[in-house]
C-alpha positions in Angstrom: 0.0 0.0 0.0 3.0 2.5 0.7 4.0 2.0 -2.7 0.8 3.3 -4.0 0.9 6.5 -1.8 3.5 7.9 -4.4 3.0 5.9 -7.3 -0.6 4.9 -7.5 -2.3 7.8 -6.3 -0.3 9.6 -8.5 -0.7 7.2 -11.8 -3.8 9.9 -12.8 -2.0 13.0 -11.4 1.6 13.1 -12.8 2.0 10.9 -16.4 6.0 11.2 -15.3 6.0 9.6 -12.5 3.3 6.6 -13.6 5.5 5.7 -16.4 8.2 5.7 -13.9 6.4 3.3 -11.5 5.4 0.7 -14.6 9.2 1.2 -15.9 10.2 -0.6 -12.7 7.9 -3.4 -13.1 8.7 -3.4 -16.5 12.4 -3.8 -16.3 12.2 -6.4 -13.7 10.4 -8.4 -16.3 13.0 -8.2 -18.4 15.1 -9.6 -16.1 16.2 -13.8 -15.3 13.7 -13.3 -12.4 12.6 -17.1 -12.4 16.7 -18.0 -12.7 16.5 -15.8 -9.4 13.6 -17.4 -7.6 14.8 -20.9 -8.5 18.4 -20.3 -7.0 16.8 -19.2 -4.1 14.9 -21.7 -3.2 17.0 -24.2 -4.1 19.6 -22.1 -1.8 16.8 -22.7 1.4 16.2 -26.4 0.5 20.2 -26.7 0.4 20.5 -25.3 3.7 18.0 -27.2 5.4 19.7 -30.1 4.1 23.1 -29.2 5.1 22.1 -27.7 8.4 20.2 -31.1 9.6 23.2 -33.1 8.8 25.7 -30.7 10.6 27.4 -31.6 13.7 25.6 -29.5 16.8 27.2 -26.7 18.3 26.4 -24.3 20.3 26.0 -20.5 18.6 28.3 -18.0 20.4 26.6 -16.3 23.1 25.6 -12.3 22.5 28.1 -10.3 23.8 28.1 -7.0 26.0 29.1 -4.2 23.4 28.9 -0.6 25.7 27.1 0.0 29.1 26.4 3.7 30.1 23.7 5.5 32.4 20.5 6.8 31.2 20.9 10.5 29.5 17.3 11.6 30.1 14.6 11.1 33.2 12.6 7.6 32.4 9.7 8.1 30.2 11.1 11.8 28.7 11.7 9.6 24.9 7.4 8.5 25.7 6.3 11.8 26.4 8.4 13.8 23.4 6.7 10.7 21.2 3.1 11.6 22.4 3.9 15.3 21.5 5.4 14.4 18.3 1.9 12.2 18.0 -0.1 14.9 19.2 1.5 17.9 16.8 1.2 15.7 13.5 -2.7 14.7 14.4 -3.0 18.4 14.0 -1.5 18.7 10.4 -3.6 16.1 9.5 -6.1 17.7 10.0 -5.6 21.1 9.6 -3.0 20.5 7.0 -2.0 20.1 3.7 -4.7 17.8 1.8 -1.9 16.4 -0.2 -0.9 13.3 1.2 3.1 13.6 -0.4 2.9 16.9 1.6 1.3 16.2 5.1 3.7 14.7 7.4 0.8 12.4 9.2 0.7 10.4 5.9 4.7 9.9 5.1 5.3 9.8 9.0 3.0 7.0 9.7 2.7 5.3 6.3 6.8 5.4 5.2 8.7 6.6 8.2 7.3 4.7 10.7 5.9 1.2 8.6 8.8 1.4 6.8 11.7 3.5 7.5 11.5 2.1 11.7 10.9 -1.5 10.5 14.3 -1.8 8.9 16.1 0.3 11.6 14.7 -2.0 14.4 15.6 -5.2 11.9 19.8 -3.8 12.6 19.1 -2.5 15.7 16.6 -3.7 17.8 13.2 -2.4 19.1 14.2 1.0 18.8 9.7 1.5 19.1 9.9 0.6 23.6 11.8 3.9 24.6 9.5 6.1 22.2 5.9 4.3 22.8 3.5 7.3 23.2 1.2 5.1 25.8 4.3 4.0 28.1 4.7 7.6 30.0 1.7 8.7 29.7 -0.2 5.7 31.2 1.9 5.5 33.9 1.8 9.1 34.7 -2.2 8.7 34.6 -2.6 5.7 36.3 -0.5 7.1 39.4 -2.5 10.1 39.6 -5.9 8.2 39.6 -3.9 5.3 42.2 -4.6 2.2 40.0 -2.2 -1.0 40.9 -4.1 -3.5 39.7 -5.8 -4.6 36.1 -9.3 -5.8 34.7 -7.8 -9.2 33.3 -6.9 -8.1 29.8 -3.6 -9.4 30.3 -5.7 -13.5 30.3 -6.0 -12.2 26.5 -2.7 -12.9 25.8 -1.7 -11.3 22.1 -5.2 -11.7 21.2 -5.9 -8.4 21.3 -2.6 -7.3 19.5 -4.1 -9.9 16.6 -7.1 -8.4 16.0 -5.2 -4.9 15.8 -3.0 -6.2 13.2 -5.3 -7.5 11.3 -7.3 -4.1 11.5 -4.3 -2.1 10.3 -3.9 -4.5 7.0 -7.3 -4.0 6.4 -7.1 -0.6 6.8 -4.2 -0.5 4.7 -4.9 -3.1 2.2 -8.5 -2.7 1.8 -9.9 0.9 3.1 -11.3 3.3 1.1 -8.7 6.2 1.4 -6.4 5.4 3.8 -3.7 7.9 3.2 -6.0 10.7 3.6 -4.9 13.0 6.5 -8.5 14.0 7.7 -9.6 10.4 7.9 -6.0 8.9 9.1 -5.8 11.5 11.4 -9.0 10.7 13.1 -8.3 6.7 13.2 -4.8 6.8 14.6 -6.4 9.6 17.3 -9.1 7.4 17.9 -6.7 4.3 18.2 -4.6 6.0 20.4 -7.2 7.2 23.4 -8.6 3.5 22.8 -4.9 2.0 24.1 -4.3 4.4 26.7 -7.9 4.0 28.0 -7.4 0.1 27.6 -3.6 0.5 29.1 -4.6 2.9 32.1 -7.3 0.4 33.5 -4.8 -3.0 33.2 -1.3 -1.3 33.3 1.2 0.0 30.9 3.1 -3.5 30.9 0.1 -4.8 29.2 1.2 -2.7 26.0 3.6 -4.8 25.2 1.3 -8.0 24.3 -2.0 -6.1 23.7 -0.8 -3.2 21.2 0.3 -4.5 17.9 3.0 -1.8 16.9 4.5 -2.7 20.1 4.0 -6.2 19.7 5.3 -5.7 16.1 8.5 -3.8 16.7 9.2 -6.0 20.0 9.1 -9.0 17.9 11.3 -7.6 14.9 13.7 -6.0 17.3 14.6 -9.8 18.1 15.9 -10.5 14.7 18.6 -7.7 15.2 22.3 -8.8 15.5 22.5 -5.4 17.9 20.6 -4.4 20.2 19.4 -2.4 23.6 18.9 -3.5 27.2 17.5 -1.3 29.7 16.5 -1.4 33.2 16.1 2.1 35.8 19.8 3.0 36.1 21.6 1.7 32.6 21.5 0.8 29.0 23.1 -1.6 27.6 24.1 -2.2 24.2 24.8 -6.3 22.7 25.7 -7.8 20.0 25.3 -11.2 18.7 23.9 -13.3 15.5 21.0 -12.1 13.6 18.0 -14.3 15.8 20.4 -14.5 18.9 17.3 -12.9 21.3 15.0 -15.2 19.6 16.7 -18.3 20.3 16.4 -17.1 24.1 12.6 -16.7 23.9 10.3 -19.1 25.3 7.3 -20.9 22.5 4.9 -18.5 21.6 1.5 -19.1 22.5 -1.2 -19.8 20.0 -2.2 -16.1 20.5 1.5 -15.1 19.6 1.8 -17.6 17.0 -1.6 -15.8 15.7 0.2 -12.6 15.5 2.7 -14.1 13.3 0.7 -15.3 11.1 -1.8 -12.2 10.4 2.1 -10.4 9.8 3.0 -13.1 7.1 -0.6 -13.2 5.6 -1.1 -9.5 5.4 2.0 -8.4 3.8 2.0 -11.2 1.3 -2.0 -10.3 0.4 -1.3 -7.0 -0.1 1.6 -8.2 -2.3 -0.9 -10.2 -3.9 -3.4 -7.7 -4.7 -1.9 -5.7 -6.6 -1.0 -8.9 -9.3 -2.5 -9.3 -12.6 -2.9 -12.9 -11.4 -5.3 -11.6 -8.8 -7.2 -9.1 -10.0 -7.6 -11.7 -13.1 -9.0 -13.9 -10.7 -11.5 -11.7 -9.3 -12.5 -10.4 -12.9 -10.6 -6.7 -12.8 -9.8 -5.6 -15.9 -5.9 -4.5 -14.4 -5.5 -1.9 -17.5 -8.6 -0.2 -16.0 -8.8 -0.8 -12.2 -12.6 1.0 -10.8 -11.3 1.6 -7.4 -11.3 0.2 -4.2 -15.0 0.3 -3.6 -15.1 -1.8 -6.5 -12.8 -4.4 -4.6 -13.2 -4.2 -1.1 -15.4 -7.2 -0.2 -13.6 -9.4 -2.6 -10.2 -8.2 -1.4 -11.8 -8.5 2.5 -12.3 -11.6 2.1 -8.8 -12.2 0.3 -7.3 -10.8 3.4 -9.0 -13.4 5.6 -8.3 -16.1 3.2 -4.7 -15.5 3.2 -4.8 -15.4 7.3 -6.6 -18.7 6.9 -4.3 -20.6 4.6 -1.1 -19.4 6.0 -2.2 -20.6 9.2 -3.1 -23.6 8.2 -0.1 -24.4 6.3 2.0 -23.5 9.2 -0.2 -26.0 11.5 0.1 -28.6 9.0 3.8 -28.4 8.0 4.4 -28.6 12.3 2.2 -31.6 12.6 3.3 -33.7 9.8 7.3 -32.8 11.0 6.3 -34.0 14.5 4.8 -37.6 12.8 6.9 -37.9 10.7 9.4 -37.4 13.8 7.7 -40.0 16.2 7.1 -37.1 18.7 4.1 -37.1 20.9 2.7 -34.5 23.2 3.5 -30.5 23.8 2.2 -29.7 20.2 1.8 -26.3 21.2 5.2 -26.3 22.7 6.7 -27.2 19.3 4.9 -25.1 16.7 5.3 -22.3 19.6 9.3 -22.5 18.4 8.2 -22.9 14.6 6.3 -19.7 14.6 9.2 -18.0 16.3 11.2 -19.1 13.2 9.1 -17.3 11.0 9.9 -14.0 12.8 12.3 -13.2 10.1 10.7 -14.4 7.1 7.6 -12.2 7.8 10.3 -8.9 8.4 12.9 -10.1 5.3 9.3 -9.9 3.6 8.0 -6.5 4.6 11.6 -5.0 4.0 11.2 -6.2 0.4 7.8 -5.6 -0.2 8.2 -1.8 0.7 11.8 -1.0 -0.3 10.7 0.7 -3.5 8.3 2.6 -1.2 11.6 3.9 0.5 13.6 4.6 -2.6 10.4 6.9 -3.9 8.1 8.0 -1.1 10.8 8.7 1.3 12.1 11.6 -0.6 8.7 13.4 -0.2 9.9 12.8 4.3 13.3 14.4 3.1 11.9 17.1 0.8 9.4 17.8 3.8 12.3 18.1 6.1 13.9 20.3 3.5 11.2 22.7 3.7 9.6 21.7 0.3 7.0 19.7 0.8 5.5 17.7 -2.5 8.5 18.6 -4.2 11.8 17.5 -5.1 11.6 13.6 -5.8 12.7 12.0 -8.8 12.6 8.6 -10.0 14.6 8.3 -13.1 16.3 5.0 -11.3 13.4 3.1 -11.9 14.4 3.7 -15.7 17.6 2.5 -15.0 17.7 -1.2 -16.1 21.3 -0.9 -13.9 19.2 0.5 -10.5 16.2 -1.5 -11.1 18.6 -4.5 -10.9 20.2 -3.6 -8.4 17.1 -3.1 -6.2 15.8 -6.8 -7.2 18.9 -8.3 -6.2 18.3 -6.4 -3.1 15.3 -7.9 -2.8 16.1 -11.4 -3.5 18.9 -11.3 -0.5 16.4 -10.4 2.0 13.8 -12.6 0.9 16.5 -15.5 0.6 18.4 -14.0 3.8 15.5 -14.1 5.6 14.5 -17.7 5.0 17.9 -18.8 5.6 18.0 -17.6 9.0 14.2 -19.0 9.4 15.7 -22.6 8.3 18.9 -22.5 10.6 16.3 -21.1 13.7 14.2 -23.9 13.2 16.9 -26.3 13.3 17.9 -25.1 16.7 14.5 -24.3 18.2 12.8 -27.4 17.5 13.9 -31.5 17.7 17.4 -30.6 16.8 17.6 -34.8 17.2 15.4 -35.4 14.7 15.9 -34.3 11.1 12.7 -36.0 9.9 11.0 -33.5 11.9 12.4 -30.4 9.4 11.7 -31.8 6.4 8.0 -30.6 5.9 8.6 -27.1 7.4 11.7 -26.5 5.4 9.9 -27.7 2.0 7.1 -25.1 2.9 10.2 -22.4 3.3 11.0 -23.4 0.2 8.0 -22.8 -1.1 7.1 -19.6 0.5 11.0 -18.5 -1.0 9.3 -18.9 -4.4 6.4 -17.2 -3.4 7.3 -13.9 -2.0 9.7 -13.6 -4.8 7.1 -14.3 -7.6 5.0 -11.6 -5.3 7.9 -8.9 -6.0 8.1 -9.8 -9.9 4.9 -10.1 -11.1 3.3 -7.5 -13.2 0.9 -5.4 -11.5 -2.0 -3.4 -11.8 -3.4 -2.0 -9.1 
């Protein structure tokens, strides 16, 4: 969808810059993309084989990198977050129309889904010290002398899912999502829901019950450096990519939901945009009527895609653990499964929006500039050299990604028994082809 808040809303404004958009596509066509995807996966199925016949060791522990006091009171990086919140609610609505223009739109839609995803990817869950509930709850709940909760925290991620699922709706599906007016009045609305919900169970409750910190917490574990804190230091380590997720206990089936509505979504909204799929649902792709047109069909391609990915996940653990001879603690075992999925749904979203980057991110840095709307070119995505290079980009953080999901697996799950891999790493395989196809394919909408 980020892609489109350049490119596709501007395909009827600026004839330029829609030329530039189907260029891209266009030269990616052109290039050995299916030599590509087949390397890859045959790269994932290699490394599964190689990893389950591989004598065990143990990975090098994380090691401490730099230790030093806090340079700010606790909860000063919460509150100037909530301000920051607060003052671009304002300029959506009260400002600019544009959506290229309004910082609410490129500061939620590039900066923050985008732009903060890859930063916490290399550096952890850089999201925790600016959350604009943390200070704020607390600070609220202490005045009104609440200690205890309402139960939400029996939820488990549950409510985080249904949030995620929400916001790729929203995304995917809504009618005009990157209008300021209207984004400005969900994201408001969203926030006084959380700090309502937070202030009458506790702020520690934002961390499984509110999906952008759910989300960032769970990519920030992917990072090979990262942040510790606690009331007197921070401290700064540094260890393999997956390290902290190695050190996590099984996810619950709520958690394991979570990770599978962040797999679903960004591979549907991938998929939604394919000639394949609006074939499918009989949209002429040369003259797409608009997202009222689409957005049953496409609400029900969103569920379908939570459905099947979750059910392919389920499978692929339960045939591993017959296949394995292992009874008991199912739960236990896809808990460790899902966590190795962690990096396939990030190496996904990094590839799926790195165009959005490359174009819409110069609308943050002409805003920052002082010229808003202005200043962005995209005469690389006529560049058969640039366009190549940003598909080869692509393909090592899709194939990255599902290396590290393969080698994760191996250690989080009947390290024993290779038998038990063989199903999971096939469906790895096959999710390598996938998300690659996804970035390739023509598209239309």
């Amino acid at each position: 969808m980020q892609r489109r808040i350049g490119l596709a809303v501007a395909i009827a404004l600026v004839p330029g810059m829609a030329l530039a958009h189907a260029t891209e596509r266009a030269v990616i066509l052109t290039l050995p993309t299916g030599w590509s995807i087949a390397g890859a996966a045959a790269a994932v199925a290699l490394t599964g084989l190689v990893a389950a016949i591989a004598p065990r060791r143990a990975p090098p522990a994380p090691r401490l990198l730099a230790s030093r006091r806090h340079l700010l009171p606790a909860g000063s990086g919460s509150w100037l977050a909530a301000l920051a919140f607060l003052g671009l609610l304002v300029t959506g609505i009260f400002g600019s129309r544009d959506p290229l223009a309004n910082p609410l739109v490129l500061g939620f839609w590039i900066a923050l889904r985008v732009a903060l995803v890859l930063a916490c990817l290399g550096f952890g869950d850089l999201w925790k010290p600016i959350n604009p509930w943390t200070a704020p709850v607390a600070w609220t709940r202490a005045r009104l002398g609440r200690t205890g909760g309402i139960g939400l925290a029996r939820l488990g991620y549950w409510p985080a899912v249904a949030g995620a699922f929400a916001l790729a709706w929203f995304e995917i599906v809504a009618l005009a999502p990157t209008d300021p007016a209207g984004l400005a009045r969900t994201l408001g609305l969203y926030w006084l829901l959380i700090f309502g919900l937070a202030v009458l169970e506790g702020e520690s409750w934002l961390d499984r019950g509110e999906v952008l910190s759910v989300h960032f917490s769970f990519l920030g574990r992917i990072a090979p450096l990262w942040r510790e804190s606690d009331a007197t230091a921070v401290r700064w380590k540094i260890g393999l990519p997956g390290a902290q997720i190695l050190a996590m206990p099984p996810l619950p089936p709520s958690g394991a939901a979570f990770v599978v509505v962040a797999l679903a979504a960004v591979s549907f909204d991938g998929l939604s945009e394919t000639f394949r799929w609006l074939a499918l649902i009989g949209v002429n792709p040369l003259e797409f009527p608009g997202r009222s047109a689409v957005t049953g069909v496409n609400t029900l391609g969103l569920l379908a895609a939570c459905a099947i990915t979750g059910a392919l996940v389920l499978g692929a653990a339960a045939l591993g653990r017959h296949l394995a001879g292992r009874g008991g603690g199912f739960w236990r075992d896809t808990g460790f499964w899902v966590l190795s999925f962690l990096p396939i749904a990030a190496g996904y979203h990094a590839a799926h929006y790195l165009v959005a980057l490359l174009t819409d991110g110069q609308y943050i840095l002409a805003a920052l500039a002082g010229t808003p709307g202005h200043g962005a070119h995209f005469g690389f995505l006529q560049d058969r050299t640039a366009v190549t290079l940003i598909w080869s980009t692509q393909v090592a953080l899709i194939l990255g990604a599902h290396v590290l999901a393969v080698l994760l697996g191996m250690r989080l799950v009947a390290p024993e028994s290779p038998r038990a891999h063989l199903p999971m790493t096939l469906l790895m395989v096959g999710l390598t082809a996938f998300g690659l196809w996804l970035l390739a394919a023509p598209a239309g909408a």
